[in-house]
Each structure stands twice: as structure tokens, then as C-alpha cells.
C-alpha positions in Angstrom: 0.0 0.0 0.0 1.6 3.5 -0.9 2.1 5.9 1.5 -0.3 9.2 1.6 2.8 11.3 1.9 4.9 9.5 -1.1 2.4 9.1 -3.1 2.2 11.3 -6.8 0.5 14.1 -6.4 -2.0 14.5 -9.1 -2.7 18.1 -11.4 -5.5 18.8 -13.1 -4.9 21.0 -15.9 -6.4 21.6 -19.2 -5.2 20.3 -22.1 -3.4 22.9 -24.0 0.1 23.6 -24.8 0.4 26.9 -22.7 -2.1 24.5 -19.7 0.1 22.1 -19.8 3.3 24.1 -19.8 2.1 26.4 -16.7 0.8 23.3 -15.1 4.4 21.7 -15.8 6.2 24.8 -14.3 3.8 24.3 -10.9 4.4 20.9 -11.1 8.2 21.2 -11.0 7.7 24.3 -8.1 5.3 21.3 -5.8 8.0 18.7 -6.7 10.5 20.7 -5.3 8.8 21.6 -1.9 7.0 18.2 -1.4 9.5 15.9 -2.3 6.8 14.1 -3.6 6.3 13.2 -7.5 3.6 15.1 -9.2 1.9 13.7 -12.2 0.0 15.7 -14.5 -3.9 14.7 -15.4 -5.4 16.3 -18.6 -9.3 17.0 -18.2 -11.1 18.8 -20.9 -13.7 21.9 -20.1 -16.3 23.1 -22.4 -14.2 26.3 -23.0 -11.8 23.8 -24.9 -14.8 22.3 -26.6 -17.2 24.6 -27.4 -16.5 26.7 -30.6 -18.8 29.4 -30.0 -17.0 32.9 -29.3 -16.4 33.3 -25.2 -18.7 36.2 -25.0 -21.2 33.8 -26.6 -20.2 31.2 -23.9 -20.7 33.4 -21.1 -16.9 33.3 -20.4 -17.1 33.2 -16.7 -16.1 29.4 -15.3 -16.2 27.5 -18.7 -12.8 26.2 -18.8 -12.6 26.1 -15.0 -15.5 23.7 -13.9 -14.3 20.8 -15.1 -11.2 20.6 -13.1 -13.3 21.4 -9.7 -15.9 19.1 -10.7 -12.2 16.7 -10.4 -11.4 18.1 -7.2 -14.5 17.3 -5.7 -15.0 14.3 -6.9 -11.1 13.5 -5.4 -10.1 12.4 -8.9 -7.0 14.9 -8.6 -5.0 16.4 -5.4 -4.5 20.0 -6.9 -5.3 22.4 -9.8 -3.8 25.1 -11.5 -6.1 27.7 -13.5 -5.4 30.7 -15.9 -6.1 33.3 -12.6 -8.1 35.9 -15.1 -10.5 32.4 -16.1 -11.6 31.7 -12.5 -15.0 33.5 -11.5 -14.8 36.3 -8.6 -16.8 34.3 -5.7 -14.7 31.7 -4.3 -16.6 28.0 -3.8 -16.4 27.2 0.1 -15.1 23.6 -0.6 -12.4 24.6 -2.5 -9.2 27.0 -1.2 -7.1 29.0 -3.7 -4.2 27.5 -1.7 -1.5 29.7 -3.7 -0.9 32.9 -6.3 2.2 32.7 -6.9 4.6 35.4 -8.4 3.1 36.8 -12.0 4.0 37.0 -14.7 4.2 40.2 -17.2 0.1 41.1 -16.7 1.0 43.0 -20.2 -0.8 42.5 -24.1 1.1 41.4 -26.3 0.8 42.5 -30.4 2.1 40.5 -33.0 1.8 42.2 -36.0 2.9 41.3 -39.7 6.1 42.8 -40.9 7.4 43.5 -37.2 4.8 46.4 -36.9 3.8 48.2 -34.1 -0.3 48.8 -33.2 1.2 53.2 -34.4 2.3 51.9 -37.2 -0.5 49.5 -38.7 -2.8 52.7 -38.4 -0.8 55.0 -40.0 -2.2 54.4 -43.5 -5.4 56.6 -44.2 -6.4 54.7 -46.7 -6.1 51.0 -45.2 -8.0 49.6 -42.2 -5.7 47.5 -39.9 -7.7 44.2 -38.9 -6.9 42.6 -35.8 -7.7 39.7 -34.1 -9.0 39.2 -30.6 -11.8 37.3 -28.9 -12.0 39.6 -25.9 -14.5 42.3 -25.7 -11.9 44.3 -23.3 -9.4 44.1 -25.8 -11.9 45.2 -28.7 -12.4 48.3 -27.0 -9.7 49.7 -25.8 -8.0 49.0 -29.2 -10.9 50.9 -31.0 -10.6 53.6 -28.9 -6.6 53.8 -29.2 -7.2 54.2 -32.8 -9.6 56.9 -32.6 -7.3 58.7 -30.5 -5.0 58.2 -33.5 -7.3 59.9 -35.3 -7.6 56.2 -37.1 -9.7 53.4 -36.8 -8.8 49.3 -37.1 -11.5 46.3 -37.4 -11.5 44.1 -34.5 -11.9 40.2 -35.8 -13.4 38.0 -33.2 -11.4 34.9 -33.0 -11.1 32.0 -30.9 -8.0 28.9 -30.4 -5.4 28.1 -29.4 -1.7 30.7 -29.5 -0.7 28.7 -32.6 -4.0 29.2 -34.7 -4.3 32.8 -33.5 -0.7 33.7 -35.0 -1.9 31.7 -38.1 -4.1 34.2 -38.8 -1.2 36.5 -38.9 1.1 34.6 -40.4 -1.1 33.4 -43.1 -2.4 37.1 -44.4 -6.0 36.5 -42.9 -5.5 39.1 -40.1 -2.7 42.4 -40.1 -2.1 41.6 -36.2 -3.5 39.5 -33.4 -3.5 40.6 -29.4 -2.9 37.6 -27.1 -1.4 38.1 -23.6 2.4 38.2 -23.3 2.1 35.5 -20.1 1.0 33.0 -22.4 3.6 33.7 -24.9 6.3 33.4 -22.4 5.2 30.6 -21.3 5.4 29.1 -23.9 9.1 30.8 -25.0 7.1 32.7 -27.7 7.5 36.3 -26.6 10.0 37.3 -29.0 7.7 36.6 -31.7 5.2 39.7 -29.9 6.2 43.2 -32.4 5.1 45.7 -29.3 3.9 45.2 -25.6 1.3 47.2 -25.1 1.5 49.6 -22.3 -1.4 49.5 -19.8 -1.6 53.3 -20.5 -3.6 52.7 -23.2 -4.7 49.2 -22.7 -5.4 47.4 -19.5 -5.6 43.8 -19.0 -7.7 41.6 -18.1 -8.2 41.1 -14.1 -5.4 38.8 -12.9 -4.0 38.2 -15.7 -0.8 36.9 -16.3 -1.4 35.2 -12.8 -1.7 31.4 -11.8 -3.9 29.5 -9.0 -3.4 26.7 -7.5 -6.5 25.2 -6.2 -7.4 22.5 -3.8 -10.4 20.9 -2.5 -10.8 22.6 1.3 -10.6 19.2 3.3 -7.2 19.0 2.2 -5.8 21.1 4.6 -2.3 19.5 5.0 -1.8 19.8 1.3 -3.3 23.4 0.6 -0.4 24.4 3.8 2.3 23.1 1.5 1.0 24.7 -1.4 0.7 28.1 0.6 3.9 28.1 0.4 4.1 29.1 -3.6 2.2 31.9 -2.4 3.2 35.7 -3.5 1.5 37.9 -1.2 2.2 41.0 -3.5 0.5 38.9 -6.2 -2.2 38.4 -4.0 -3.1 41.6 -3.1 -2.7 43.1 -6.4 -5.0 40.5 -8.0 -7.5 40.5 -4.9 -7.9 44.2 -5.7 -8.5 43.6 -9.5 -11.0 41.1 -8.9 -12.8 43.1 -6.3 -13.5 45.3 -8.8 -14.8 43.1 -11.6 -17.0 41.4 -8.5 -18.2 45.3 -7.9 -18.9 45.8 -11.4 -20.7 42.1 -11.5 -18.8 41.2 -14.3 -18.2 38.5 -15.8 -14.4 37.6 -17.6 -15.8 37.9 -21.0 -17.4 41.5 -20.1 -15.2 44.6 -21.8 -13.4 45.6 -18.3 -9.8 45.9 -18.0 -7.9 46.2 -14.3 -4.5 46.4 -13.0 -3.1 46.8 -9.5 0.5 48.0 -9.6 2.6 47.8 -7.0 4.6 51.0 -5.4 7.7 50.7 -3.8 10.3 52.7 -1.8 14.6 51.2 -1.0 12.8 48.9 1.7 9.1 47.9 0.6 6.1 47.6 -1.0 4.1 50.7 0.1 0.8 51.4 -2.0 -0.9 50.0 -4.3 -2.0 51.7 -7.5 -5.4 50.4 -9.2 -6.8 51.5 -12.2 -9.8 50.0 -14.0 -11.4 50.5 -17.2 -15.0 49.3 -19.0 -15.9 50.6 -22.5 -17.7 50.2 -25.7 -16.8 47.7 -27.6 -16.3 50.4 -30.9 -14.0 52.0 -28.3 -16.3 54.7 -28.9 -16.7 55.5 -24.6 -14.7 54.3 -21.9 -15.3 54.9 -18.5 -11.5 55.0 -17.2 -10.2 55.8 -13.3 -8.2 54.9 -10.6 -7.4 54.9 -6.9 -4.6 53.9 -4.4 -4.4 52.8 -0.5 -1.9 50.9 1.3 -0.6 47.8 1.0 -1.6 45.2 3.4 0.4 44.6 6.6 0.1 41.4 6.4 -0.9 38.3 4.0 -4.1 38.0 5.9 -5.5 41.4 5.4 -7.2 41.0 2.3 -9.7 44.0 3.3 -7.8 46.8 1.9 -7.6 45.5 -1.7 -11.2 44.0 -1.9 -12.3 47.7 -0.5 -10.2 49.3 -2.9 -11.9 47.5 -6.1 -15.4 48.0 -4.3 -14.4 51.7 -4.2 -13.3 52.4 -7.5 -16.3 50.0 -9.1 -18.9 51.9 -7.0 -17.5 55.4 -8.7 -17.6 54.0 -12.1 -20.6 52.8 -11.9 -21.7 56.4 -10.5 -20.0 57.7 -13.8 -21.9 55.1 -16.6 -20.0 51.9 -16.6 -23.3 49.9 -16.2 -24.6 50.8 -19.4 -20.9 50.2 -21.2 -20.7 46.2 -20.4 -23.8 44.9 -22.3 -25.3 41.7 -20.2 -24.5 41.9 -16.9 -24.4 38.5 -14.6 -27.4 38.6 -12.2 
């Protein structure tokens, strides 16, 4: 009979290349503090089998359900999750054991002939299209070009970070915007022709971020998997989701977030949010920001879930309710 404690620990994760390398680069992380071997399970969600656009799909949980479904049902020990797919209210039978450090929370363009987003909308007399299946990203790239005086076509699009370059590299598209997590993930980022700076687009909540789930009985193991935990992560992303939570909001709704991080020779000492929700034709956007301190310690989580609370209250007092289209109920 094998020992509980020597045991393989087993991942859920999705099954596609950037899943399964993030889930490998956990696994290697749990291997390392455990001891203990860590074999990876592949589940397929409906957000990996439906081929309906995610705003159609509702966005919110669909490739996340699946895996807890496999926690609850004890199938596997631990999950890891794209952060910016998990929805804002926490199940009580499952712990987000760790958020570990993140990883550039950036857009990424990749645009053909090694352009930047400036220089596809230079030309008058030609419309840059551009690929994207997120609503956030559709506005605040509409609204970029009109403050270029320009304008682009925004191309819904769905798959995986191979099929979406396709696009590119095939003629179908000028440029496609993925996040530049996944690409490094993946050791694709040098392929990306400009970061985008959050000044003029801001990225999804908790993006570029990782959970690592567990089912709450497992106390012992969601301990060991504290451990991974990056309580400057933490906070920043607690204050991002709060606000989409505020907003009700689900992750396909056009709202963009990012909690940076302010720091002086010995620490972190505020924390910078700013949030935005628009238009899809980038045509309004409702953008503004706050900061507060930092929290003393890793078990104050008030200050950044009262900060998103805050700053979704006062743009929802300036319009933002009738910017996001359906919102959840």
C-alpha cells in the first residue's frame, strides 16, 4: 500500500500547450517543496470544446469547472487555473491555496512585418484588422485608434496561440493581441512586435497570474501549497478582482484592471489600481483609478477588496453599467 505522503501528487490541468506548460512549471515548483512526484492529469472543459465565441459562452467558469468538478470528486489532489478564467466568488469547498509570483500582466501584439499597433494605423487609406476574442481588448483597441485619429477592425477569433498567429502569419489578419504570459510561457514572446503599455490598454483582471486550487478538506496539502504563495500577487489580484466582482462582471465583459505595485529602497508601500470598462467600438470608456496601502500582512485582504469596491462603485456612478452589455445577475 503507498504511502499518503509519497504518493504522486495529481494536477488537473487543461489540455493545451500553454495549460500544460504552466501546469508543468507548478508541477516542477510542488515537486521541489513536497518531495513528492507530481503527475499531471489532462481534463477537458467546455471552453476547450465549445467553438462558439467566449462572449457567446458566457466566459465566466467555462474552462474552469471541469477541473473542480475533479477536485470534488477526489479524482485529482490540486489544480492550477489561468487566474483571469476563474469566477470572482470563491466556492467554500475549494481553497485557492497559492498565487504565486506573476508573470508580465501585459498584451502582447504580433503584428505582420514586425509592426507596431502606431504603425499599422498609420495608413489613411487602409483599415488594420486585428484579431482578438476579448470584448476588453476590442475596446480599448478601438478607442486607441480613434485617438490616433484612425480606426482598425477588431476580428473576433477563438484557439489556441498557434492558430491565433496563423491568422497572422497566413495574411488572414494584419495583427493578433494575445497576452504576453502565455507567450512566455510558452518561449514565444520574442515573436510579440510591441507590448502594449497599460496606459492605453489594461488587461484583463489577474491576468498573467496562476492559482493553484485544492479541494478545502485537504488542509495539510493546501499548507504546502501556501507556500508558492506571493502575497504582493495576491493583493494586487484581490484588488483587480474586487473590482470586476463590484462591477458584476463576468471575464468575457469589456473591463480591463491592473493593481500596480509602489515601492520605496525597503518595501512595497501602496498600491496603484486603475480600472477600465468601455464600448466595444472604443467609442466611450469609462477609465479611473485609486490607491491605498498595502496590506500589513498576508491576511488582510480587506484593503484591496475595499479598494476594487471603491473604485467600481465610482464608475458605476460615472456610466459603466450601461458600457458592459449583459451583466451577470
Amino acid at each position: 500500500m503507498t504511502d499518503s505522503t509519497t504518493r504522486a501528487l495529481r494536477l488537473g490541468t487543461r489540455r493545451s500547450k500553454l495549460a500544460m506548460a504552466q501546469s508543468g512549471q507548478v508541477a516542477e515548483a510542488v515537486r521541489a517543496l513536497t518531495g513528492r512526484p507530481v503527475e499531471l492529469v489532462e481534463i477537458t472543459t467546455y471552453g476547450d470544446t465549445s467553438r462558439e465565441h467566449l462572449a457567446q459562452i458566457g466566459g465566466t467558469g467555462v474552462f474552469v469547472s471541469a477541473l473542480r468538478d475533479a477536485l470534488l470528486a477526489g479524482e485529482i489532489d490540486f489544480a492550477v487555473h489561468s487566474l483571469k478564467d476563474l469566477p470572482t466568488t470563491q466556492p467554500e469547498d475549494l481553497t485557492l491555496a497559492a498565487i504565486p509570483v506573476r508573470e508580465d500582466p501585459r498584451d502582447a501584439l504580433i503584428a505582420r512585418d514586425g509592426l507596431t499597433f502606431e504603425q499599422l494605423t498609420a495608413d489613411e487609406n487602409k483599415v488594420a484588422r486585428i484579431g482578438t476574442g476579448s470584448p476588453r481588448r476590442m475596446a480599448q483597441l478601438n478607442a486607441w485608434a480613434r485617438s490616433l485619429g484612425r480606426r482598425v477592425e477588431t476580428v473576433p477569433i477563438r484557439g489556441n496561440i498557434d492558430t491565433r498567429i496563423g491568422f497572422v502569419e497566413k495574411g488572414e489578419l494584419d495583427a493578433v493581441v494575445l497576452a504576453a504570459a502565455g507567450l512566455t510561457r510558452i518561449g514565444r514572446i520574442d515573436e510579440a512586435t510591441q507590448l502594449l503599455s497599460p496606459d492605453v490598454v489594461l488587461p484583463a483582471p489577474g491576468q498573467g497570474a496562476l492559482a493553484i486550487e485544492c479541494a478545502a478538506v485537504n488542509a495539510d496539502l493546501a499548507a504546502r501549497l501556501a507556500e508558492l504563495d506571493d502575497p504582493d500577487t495576491r493583493a494586487a489580484v484581490t484588488a483587480e478582482r474586487s473590482l470586476l466582482a463590484a462591477l458584476e462582471a463576468g471575464c468575457s465583459a469589456p473591463v480591463g484592471a491592473l493593481a500596480d505595485l509602489k515601492r520605496d529602497e525597503q518595501a512595497v508601500t501602496e498600491l496603484h489600481l486603475r480600472g477600465v470598462v468601455g464600448t466595444t467600438d472604443g467609442s466611450t470608456l469609462v477609465q479611473m483609478s485609486t490607491t491605498g496601502h498595502v496590506p500589513a500582512s498576508p491576511d488582510d485582504a480587506a484593503t484591496p477588496l475595499n479598494m476594487g469596491r471603491e473604485l467600481a462603485a465610482e464608475m458605476l456612478a460615472k456610466g459603466a453599467a450601461g458600457l458592459m452589455g449583459e451583466r451577470a445577475l
